[in-house]
C-alpha positions in Angstrom: 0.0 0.0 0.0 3.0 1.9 0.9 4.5 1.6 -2.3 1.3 3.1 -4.7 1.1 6.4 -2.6 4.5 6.8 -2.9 4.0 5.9 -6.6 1.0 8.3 -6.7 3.4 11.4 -5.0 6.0 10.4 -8.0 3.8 11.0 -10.7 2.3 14.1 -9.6 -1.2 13.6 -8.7 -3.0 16.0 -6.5 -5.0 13.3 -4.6 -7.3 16.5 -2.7 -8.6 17.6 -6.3 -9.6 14.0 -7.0 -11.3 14.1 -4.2 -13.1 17.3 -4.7 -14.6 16.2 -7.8 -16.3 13.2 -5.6 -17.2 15.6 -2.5 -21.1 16.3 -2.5 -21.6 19.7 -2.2 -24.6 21.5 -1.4 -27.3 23.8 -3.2 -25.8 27.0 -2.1 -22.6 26.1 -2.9 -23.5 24.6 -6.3 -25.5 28.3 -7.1 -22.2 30.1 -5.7 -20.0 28.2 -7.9 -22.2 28.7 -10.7 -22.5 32.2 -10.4 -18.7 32.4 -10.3 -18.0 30.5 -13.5 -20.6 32.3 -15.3 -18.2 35.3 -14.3 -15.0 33.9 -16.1 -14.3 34.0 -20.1 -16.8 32.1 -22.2 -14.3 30.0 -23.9 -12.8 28.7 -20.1 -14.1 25.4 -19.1 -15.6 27.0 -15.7 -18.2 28.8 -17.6 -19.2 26.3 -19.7 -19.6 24.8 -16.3 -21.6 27.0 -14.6 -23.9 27.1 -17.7 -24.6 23.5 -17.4 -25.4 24.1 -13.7 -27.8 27.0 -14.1 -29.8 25.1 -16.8 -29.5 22.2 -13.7 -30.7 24.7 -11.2 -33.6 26.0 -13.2 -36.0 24.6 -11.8 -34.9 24.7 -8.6 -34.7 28.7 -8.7 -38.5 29.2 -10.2 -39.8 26.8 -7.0 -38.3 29.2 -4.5 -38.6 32.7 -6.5 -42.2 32.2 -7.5 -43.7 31.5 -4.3 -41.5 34.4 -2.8 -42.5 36.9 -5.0 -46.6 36.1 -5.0 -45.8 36.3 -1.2 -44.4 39.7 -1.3 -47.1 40.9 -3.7 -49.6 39.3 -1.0 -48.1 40.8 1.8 -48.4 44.6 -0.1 -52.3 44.4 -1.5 -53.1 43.0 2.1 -51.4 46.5 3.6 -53.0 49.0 0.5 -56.9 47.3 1.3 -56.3 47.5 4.8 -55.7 51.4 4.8 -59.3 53.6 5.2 -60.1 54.4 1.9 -61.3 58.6 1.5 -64.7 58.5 0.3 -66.1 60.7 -2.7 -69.5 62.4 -2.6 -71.6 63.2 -5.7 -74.5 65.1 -5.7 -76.9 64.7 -8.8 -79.2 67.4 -9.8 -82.5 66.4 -10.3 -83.7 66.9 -13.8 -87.0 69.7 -13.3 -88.7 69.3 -16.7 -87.7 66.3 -18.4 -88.5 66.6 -22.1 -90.9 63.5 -23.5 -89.3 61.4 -26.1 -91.1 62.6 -29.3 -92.5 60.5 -32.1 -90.7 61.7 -35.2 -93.7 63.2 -37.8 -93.5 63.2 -41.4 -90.6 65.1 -42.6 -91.8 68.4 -44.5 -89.5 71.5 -45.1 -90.7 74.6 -43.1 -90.7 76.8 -45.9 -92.8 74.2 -48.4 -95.8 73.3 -46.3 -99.4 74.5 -47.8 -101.9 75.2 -44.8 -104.9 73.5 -45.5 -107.6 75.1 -46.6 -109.6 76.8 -43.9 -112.8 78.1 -43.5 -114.2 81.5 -42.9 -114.6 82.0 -38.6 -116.6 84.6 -37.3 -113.7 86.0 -34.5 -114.7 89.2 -32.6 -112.0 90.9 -30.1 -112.8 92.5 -27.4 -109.7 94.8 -28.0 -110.9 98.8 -28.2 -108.8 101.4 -29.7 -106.5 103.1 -27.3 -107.0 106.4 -29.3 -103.9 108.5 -30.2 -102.0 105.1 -30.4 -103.6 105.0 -34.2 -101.7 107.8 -34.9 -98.2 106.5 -33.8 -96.5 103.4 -35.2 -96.7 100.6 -32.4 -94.3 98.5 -33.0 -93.2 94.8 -31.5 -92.1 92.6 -29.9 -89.5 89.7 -28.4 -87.5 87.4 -31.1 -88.2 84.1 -32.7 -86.5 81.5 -34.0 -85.8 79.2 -37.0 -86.8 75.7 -37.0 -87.0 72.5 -38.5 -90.7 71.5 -38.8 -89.5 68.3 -37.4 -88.9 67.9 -34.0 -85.3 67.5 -33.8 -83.9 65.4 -31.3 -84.3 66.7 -27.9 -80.1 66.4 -26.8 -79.0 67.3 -30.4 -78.5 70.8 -29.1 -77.5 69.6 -25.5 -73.8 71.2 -25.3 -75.3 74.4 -26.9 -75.3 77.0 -24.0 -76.9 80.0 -24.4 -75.0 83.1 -23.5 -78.1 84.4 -21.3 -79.7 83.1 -18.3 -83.5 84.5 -18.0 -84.4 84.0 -14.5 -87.9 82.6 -13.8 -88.8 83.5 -17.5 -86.9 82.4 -20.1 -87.5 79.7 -22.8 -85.3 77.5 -25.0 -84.2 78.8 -28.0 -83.0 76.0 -29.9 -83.9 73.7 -32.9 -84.7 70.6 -30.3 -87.3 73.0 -27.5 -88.6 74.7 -30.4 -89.4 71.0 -32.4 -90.9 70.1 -28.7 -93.0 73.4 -28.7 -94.7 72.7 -32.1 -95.3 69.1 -31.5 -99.0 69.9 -32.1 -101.6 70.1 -29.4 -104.0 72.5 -27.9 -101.1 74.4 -25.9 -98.3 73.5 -28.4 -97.4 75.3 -32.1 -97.3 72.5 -35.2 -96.0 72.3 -38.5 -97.9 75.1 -40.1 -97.1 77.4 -37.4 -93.5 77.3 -37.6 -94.0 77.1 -41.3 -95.5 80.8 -41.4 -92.5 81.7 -39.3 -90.4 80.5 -41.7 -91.6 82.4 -44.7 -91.5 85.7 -42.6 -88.0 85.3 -41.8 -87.4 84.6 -45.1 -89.6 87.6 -46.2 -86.9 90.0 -43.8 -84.5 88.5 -45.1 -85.3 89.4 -49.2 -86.6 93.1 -48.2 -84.0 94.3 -45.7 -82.4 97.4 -47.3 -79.1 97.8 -48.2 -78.2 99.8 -45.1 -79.7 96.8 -42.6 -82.7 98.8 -41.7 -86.7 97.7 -43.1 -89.1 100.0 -44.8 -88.8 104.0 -45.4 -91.2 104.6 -42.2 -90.4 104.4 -38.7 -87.2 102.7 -39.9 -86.1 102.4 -36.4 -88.7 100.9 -34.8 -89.5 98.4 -37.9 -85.4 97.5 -37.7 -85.5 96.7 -33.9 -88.7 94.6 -34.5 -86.9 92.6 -37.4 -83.8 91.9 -34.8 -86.7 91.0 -31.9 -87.9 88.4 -34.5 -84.8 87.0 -35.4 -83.4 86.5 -32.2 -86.7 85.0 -30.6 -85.6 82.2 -33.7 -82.2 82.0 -32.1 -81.2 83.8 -34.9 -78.2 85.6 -34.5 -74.4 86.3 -35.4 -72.1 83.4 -33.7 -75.6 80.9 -33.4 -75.9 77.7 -33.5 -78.6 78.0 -36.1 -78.2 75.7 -39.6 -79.2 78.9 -41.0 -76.5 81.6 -39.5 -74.8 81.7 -43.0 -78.4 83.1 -44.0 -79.9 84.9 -41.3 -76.9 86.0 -38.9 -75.7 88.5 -41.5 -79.2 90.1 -41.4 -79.1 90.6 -37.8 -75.8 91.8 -37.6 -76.5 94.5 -40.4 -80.1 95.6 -38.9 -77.9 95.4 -35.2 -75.6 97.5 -36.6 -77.8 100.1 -38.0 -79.3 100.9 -34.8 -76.3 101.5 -33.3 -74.6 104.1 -35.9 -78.6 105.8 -36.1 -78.2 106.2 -32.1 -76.6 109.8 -31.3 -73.2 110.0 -30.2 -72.0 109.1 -26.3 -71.2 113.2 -26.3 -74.8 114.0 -26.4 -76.6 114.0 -22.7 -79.7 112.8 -23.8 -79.6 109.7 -26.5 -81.8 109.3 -29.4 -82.4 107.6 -32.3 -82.5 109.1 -35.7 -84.8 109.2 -37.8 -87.4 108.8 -34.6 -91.4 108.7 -34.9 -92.8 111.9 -32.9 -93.2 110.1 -29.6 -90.6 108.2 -29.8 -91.8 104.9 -29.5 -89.4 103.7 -31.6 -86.7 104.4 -28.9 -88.4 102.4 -26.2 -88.8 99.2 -29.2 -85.3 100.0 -30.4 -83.9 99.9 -26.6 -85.9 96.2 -25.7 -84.2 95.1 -29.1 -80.7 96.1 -28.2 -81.1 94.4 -24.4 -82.1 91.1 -26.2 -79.4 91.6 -28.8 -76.7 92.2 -26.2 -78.3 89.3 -23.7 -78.0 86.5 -26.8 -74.9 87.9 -28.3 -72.6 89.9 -25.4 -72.1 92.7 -28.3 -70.1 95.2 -25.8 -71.6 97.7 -28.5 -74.7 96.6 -28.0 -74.3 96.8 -24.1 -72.8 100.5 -24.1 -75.7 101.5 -26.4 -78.6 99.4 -24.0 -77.2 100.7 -21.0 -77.5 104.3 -22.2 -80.7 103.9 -23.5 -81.8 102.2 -20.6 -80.7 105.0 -18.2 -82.8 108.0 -20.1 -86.1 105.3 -19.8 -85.4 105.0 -16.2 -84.2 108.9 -15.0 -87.5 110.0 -17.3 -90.0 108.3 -15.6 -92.8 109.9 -14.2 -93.3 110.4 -10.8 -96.4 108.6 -10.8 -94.5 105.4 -11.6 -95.7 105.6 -15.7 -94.4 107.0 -18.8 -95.6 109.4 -21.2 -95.2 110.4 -25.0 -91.9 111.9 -25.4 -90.6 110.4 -22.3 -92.0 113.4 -20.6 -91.0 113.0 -16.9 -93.0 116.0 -15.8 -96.2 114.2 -17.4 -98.8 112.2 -15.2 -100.4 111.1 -17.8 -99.7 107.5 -17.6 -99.9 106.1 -21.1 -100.4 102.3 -20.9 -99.7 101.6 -24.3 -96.4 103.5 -24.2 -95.2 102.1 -20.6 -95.8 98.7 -22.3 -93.0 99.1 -24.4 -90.8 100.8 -21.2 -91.6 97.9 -19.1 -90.1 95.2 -21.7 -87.4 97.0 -22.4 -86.6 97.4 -18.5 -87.2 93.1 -18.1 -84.9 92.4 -21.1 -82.1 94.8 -19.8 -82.4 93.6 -16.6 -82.5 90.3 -17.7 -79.6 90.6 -19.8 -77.4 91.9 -16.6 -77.7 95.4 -17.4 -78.4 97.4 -14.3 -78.2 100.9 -14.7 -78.6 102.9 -11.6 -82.2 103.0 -10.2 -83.4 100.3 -12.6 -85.4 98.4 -9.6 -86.7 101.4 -8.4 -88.1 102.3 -11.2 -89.8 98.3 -11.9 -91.1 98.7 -8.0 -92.4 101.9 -9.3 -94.3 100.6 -12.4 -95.4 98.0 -10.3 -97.4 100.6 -8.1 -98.4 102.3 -11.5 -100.6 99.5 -12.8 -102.2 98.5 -9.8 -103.7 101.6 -8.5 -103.9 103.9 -11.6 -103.7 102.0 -14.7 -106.0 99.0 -13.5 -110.0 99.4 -14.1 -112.4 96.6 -12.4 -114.5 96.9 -15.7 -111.8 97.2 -18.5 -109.0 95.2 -17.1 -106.6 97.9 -17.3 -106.8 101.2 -19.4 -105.2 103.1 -22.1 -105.0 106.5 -19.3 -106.2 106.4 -15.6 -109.8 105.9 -14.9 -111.7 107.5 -12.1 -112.0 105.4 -9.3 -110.3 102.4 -11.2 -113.2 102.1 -13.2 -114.6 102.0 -16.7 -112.6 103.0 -19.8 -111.9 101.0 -22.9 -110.9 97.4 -22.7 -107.9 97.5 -25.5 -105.0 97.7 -23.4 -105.9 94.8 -20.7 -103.2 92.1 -22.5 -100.6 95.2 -22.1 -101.1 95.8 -18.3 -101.8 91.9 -17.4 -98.6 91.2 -19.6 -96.5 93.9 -17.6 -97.3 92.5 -14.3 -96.7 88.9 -15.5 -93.0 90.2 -16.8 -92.7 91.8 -13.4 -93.8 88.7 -10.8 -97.3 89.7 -10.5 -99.2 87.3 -12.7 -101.2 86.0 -10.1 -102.3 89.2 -8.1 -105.9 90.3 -8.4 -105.0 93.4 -10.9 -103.6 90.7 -13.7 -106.5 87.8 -12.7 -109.6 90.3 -13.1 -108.0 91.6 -16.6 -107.6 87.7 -17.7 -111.4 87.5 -17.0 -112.0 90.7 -19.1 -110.4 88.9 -22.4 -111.8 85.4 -21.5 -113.6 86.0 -24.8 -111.2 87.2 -27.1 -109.9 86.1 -30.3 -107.6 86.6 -32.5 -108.0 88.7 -35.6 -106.4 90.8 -38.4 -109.9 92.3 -39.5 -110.8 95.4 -37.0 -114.2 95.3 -37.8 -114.8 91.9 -36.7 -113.3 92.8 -32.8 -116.1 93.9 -31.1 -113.9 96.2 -28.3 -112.3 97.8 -31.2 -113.3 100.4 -33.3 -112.4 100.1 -36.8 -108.9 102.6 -36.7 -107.4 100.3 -34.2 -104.3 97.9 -35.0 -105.7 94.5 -34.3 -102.5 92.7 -34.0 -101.2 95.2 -31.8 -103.7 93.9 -29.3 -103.3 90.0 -29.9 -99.8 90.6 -29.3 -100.1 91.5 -25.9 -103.2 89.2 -25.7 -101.5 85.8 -26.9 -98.1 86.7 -24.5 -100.5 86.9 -21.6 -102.6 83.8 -22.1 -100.1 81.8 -22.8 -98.6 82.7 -19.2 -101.4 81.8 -17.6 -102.9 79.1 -19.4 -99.5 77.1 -19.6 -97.8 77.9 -16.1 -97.6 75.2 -13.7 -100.7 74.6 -11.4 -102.4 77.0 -14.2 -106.2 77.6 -13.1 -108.7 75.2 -15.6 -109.9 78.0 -16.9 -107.0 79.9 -17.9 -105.6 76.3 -19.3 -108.9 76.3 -21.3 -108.7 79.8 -22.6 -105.5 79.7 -23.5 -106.3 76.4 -25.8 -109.5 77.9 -27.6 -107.0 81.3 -28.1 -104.4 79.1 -29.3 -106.4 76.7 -31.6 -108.0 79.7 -33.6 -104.5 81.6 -33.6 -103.2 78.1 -35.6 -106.0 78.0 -37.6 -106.5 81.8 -38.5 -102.4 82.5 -38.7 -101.3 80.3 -41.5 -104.1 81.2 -43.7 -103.9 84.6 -43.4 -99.9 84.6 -44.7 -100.1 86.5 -47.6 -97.1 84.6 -49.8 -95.4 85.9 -52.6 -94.4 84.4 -55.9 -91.0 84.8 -55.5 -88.8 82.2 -53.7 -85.6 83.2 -51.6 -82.2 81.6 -52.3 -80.4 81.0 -49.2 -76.3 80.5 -49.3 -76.7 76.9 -51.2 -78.8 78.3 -54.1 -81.7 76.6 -52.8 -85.3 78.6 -52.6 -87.3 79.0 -50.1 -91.0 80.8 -49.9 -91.7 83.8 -48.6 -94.2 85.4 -46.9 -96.4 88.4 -44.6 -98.6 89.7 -42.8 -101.3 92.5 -42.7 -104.1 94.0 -40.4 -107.0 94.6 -42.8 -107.1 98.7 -41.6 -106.0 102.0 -42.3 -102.2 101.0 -41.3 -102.1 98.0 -44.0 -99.4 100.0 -45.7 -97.2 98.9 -41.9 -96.3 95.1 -43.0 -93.2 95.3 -41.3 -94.9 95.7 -37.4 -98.1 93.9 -38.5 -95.4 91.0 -39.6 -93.2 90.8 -36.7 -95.9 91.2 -34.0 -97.8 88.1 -35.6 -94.3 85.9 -36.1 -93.7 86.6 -32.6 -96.9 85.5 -31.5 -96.6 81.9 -33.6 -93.4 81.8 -31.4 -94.7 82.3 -27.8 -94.6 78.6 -27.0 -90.4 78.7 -26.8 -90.0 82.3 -26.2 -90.5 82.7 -22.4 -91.3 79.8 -20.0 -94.8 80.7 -18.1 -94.1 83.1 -15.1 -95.6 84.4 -11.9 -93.5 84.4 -9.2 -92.9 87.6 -7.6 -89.2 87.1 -7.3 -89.3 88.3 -11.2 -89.8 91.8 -10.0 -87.8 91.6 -6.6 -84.0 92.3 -7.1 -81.2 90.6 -6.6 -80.4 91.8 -2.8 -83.8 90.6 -1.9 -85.8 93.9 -1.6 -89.5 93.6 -1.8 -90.8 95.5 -4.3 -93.9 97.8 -2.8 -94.6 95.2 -0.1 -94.9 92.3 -2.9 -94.1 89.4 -0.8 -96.8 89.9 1.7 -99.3 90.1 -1.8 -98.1 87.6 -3.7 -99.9 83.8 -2.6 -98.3 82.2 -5.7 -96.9 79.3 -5.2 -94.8 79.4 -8.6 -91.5 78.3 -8.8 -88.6 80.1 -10.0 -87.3 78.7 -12.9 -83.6 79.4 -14.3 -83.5 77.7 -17.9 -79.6 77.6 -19.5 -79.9 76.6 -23.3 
């Protein structure tokens, strides 16, 4: 035995490296060797080595890695779900009104439709003349606007806001309320209603002169009727309107032209030229320029409202009315000229035009109608009546309409005047209105007459028989209306090429030769059902600090909501 080790140590063999390779080592040891022969030069025979070990140890490595790291993992969602989570709160408006799902009619352009034929009615109005109002140009009214005949779909206007709020008073001016609006119905417009609109705004648009205004007469006041029209439509510069490359030039040039005819800022007293004798025109000019700056935030239009507004406001009379002239030293209370002062004074306002004593001057109308312009027998009365009694019955829609505007719809003055016109109609023939005499305007009545029962008929909690009026009104307006169109031969190309027809209207009187107020003031009746939303609530006439107009909340018993509609 002695003589092979001793062999062995002769030749050189390192017995402790034999007996290495036959040593069992252990996992750790077999990773750390591997890991340092994977460190040595690939073409050494320790990392081809240590790449036959780590394909050995494969396996092993995924069997302890895998379960460590889905223990980890485990370990950090079981900390993050065991923290207190903060908790979010979302409040969700409730939705007031919201608008039925209409049934989609039968497709007919607006500007096409024929109205059926219609019979001959027997309508009497119980609409007098207001006297020296024959003699002036009365002129008209809030804005319309263009629609499709068929309803559009209510949300197809939903991110359209409009740049007004209206408080408590204010309808939606676009394609999908107005499609509601006409649906058809006692209370509602239909197709041929909005069809007659249509031709008239067609109509403004082929006869507008050159220099933006309409007609040679009272150019003024027949402009700022034309821009109440359009803009009761929606219609206006910047709109939303499929027909702004038609109709918002039009506004924009008749806009325009009231503000270069107004008399320089360096002038103390403002005006508008050329101007009827008592000045009408400036009070129907002024309402047009509040609207215009309410839907369009024209700073233009705001300097020139505000102005306007101020010389209405510093000339009325100390009674709490407005005469001819705007003659602040007058007491005669003209009803049929405050009318005009009063809407221009709720646009303004509404628009966010407040010029210094504005709300004193509403409390003061207020007082105005109640004890000297309201008559138990007539409703209310073209001048004061002794003892609040007797007097013609013309003017009742124009007082009941002003306290409406002004939050007092439901006050004894406004509900004995409704009563009064229970039995009116509309008309265009003077003769046929029984309260009328034959010189009167009859469209200038129904104007004021359709606004106000429409408010009353259609408000919430509306009393049956002001519902019911209001339908039998509204069924004979939509049947009388459309037939009484007078259309012309001639069809208006809009920016396409294609035509459209045209059309007007005109009281059968001595002012038949006036087709631009007799126009607008019918239009903007055919549009009261997405004008204004019905109002009463004697927050309309309070102002915004909470003042109470003349002792108005301890009157008022409605229990009318107010209503803030954003188109």
């Amino acid at each position: 035995m002695n003589e092979v080790m001793d062999e062995v140590v002769e030749e050189g063999i390192d017995l402790e490296e034999i007996a290495k390779k036959y040593e069992e080592r252990g996992f750790f040891r077999r990773l750390g060797d591997m890991f340092s022969g994977l460190g040595q030069p690939r073409d050494t025979r320790e990392y081809k080595l240590a790449r036959i070990e780590l394909q050995r140890l494969a396996a092993p490595l995924v069997a302890i890695v895998v379960p460590l790291l889905f223990g980890v993992v485990l370990a950090v969602v079981t900390m993050i779900s065991g923290q207190k989570k903060d908790s979010i709160t979302v409040d969700i408006a409730p939705i007031e009104d919201e608008a039925e799902e209409l049934k989609e009619e039968e497709e007919i352009p607006p500007d096409d439709i024929e109205p059926p034929p219609m019979e001959e009615v027997e309508i009497t109005v119980d609409t007098p003349n207001p006297g020296p109002i024959s003699q002036v140009t009365p002129v008209a009214a809030p804005p319309s606007a263009q629609v499709s005949v068929k309803p559009a779909p209510l949300d197809s206007v939903a991110i359209v806001k409009s740049p007004v709020t209206m408080k408590s008073m204010t309808g939606s001016r676009t394609p999908g309320s107005i499609g509601a609006a006409t649906r058809g119905g006692a209370g509602y417009g239909d197709a041929n209603t909005e069809a007659a609109v249509m031709k008239v705004l067609w109509w403004l648009k082929a006869h507008q002169n050159t220099d933006g205004s309409w007609g040679k007469d009272n150019a003024v006041a027949n402009t700022a009727l034309g821009v109440l029209t359009y803009l009761a439509h929606g219609e206006f510069p910047g709109s939303p309107s499929p027909y702004k490359r038609d109709f918002g030039p039009v506004v924009q040039s008749a806009i325009d032209y009231l503000l270069t005819h107004l008399s320089p800022e360096k002038e103390q007293t403002p005006h508008f030229n050329p101007t009827d004798g008592n000045e009408y025109s400036f009070l129907i000019a002024t309402y047009a320029l509040c609207e215009a700056y309410g839907m369009t935030k024209n700073p233009n239009c705001k300097e020139a409202a505000e102005r306007c507004l101020k010389r209405i406001v510093d000339n009325q009379a100390s009674t709490g009315g407005w005469d001819y002239k705007l003659n602040k030293n007058s007491t005669r209370d003209d009803l049929s000229y405050a009318g005009w002062a009063i809407q221009a004074l709720k646009a303004g306002k509404m628009a966010g035009l407040h010029p210094e004593g504005l709300q004193t001057a509403i409390n003061k109308a207020i007082n105005c109608l109640k004890k000297r312009s309201y008559s138990k027998s007539a409703g209310f009365t073209y001048t004061p009546t002794n003892g609040n009694n007797g007097g013609a019955t013309g003017l009742a829609g124009v007082g009941t309409l002003a306290m409406q505007l002004l939050g007092r719809g439901s006050e004894p003055e406004a509900l004995n005047a409704l009563d009064v016109m229970r039995d009116w109609k509309p008309e265009f023939d003077p003769t046929k209105m029984s309260a009328v005499n034959p010189g009167g305007s009859p469209q200038y009545y129904c104007y004021y007459a359709t606004q106000c029962k429409y408010q009353a008929g259609m408000k919430a909690g509306a009393a049956k028989n002001d519902e019911v009026t209001w339908q039998q009104w509204n069924l004979a307006m939509k049947k009388l209306y459309p037939s009484s169109i007078i259309d012309l031969p001639e069809k208006v190309k809009d920016f396409t090429g294609k035509e459209h027809k045209q059309g007007y209207f005109e009281n059968r009187d001595v002012h038949s030769s006036r087709p631009y107020m007799d126009t607008c003031l019918a239009a903007l009746q055919l549009m009261v059902y997405y004008r204004y939303l019905p109002t009463t609530s004697v927050k309309a006439g309070a102002d915004e600090n909470g003042d109470d107009p003349d002792g108005a909340k301890a009157m008022d018993k409605s229990k009318d909501v107010d209503v803030t509609v954003e188109i």
